[in-house]
C-alpha beads as a LAMMPS data file, in Angstrom:
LAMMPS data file: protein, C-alpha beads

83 atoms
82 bonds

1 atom types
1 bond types

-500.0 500.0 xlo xhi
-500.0 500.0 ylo yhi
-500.0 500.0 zlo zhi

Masses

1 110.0

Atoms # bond

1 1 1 333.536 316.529 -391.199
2 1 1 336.404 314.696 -392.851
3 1 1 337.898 313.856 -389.678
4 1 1 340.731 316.571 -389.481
5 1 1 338.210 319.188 -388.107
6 1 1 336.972 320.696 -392.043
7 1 1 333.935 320.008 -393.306
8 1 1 333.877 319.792 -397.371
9 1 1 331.638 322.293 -398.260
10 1 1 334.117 324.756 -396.555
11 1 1 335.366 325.221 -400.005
12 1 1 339.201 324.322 -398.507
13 1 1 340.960 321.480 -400.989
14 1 1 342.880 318.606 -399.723
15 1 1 346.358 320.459 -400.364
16 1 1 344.888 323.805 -397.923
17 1 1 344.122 320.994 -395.332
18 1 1 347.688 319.574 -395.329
19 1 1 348.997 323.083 -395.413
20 1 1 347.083 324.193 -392.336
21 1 1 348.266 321.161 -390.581
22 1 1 351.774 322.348 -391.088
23 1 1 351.200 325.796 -390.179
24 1 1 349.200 325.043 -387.430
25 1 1 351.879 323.144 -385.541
26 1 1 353.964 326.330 -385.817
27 1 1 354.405 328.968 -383.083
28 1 1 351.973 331.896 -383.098
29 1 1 354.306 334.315 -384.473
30 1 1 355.603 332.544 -386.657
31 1 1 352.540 331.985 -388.420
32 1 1 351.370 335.166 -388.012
33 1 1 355.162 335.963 -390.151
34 1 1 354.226 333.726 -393.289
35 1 1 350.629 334.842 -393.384
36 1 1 352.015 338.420 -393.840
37 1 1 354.583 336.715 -396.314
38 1 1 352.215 334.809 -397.988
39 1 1 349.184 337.988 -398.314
40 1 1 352.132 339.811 -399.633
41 1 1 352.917 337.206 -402.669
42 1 1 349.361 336.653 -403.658
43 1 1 348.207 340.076 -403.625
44 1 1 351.269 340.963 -405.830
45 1 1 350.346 338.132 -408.361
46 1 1 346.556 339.411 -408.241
47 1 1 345.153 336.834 -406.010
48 1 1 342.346 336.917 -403.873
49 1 1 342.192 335.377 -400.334
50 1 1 339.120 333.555 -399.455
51 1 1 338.470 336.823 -396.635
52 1 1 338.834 339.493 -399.155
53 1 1 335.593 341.023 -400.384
54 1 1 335.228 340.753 -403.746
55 1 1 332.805 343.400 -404.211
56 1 1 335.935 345.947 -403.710
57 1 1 337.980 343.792 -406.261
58 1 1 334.925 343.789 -409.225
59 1 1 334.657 347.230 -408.258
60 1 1 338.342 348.164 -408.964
61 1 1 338.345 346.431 -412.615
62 1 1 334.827 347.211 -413.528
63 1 1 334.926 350.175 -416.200
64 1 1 332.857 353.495 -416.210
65 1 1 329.377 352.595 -415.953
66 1 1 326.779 355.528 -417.030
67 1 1 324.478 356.316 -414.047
68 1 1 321.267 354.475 -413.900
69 1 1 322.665 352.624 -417.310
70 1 1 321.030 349.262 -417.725
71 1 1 321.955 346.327 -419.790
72 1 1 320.512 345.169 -422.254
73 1 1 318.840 341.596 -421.723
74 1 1 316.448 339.697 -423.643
75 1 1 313.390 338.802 -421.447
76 1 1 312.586 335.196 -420.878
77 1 1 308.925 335.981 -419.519
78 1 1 306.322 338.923 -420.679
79 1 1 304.834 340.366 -417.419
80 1 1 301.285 339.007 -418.820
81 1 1 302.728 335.474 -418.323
82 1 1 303.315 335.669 -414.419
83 1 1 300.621 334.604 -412.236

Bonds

1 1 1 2
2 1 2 3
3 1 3 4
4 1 4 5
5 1 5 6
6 1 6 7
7 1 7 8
8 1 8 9
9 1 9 10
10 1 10 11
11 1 11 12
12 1 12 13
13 1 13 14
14 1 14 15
15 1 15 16
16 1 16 17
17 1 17 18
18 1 18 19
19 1 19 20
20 1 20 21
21 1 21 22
22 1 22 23
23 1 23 24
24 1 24 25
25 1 25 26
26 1 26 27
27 1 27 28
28 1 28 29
29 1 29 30
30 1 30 31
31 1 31 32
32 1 32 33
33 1 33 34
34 1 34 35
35 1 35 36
36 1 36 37
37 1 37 38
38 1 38 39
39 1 39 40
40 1 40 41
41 1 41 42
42 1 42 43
43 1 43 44
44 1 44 45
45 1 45 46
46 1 46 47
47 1 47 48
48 1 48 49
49 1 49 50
50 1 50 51
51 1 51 52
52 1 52 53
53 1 53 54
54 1 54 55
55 1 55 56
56 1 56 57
57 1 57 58
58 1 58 59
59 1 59 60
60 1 60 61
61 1 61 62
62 1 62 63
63 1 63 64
64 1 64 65
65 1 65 66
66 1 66 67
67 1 67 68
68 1 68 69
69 1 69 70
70 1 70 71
71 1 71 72
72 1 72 73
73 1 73 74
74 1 74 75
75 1 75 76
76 1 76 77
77 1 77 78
78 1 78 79
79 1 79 80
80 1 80 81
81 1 81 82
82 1 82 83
């Protein structure tokens, strides 16, 4: 913990922990106001919060993939050299 109740590896950056202290001292609906104002900015500018799954958002800019289409890799080991 960093003593203000995160713990680094949380991912959150110094600037998200002063935020939060800011918008935590606010009343509930308040904060439940500028979340919807805030979702509503990001998502218009393309950003992703840190609850969205990102498997729907790859999905959504991935192109037409031909089913059961591989790619094409170059193999690091042969399957003789596994043991």
């Amino acid at each position: 913990m960093d003593g203000k109740g995160w713990k680094p590896e949380y991912g959150i950056s110094p600037e998200g922990v002063e935020i939060l202290g800011y918008i935590e001292a606010l009343p509930q609906d308040v904060r439940r106001q500028l979340a919807s104002a805030v979702a509503r900015l990001c998502r218009s500018e393309g950003y992703l919060s840190l609850h969205d799954d990102l498997r729907k958002a790859l999905a959504r800019h991935a192109g037409p993939r031909a089913k059961g289409a591989l790619a094409k890799v170059i193999p690091i080991f042969r399957a003789l050299q596994r043991g």
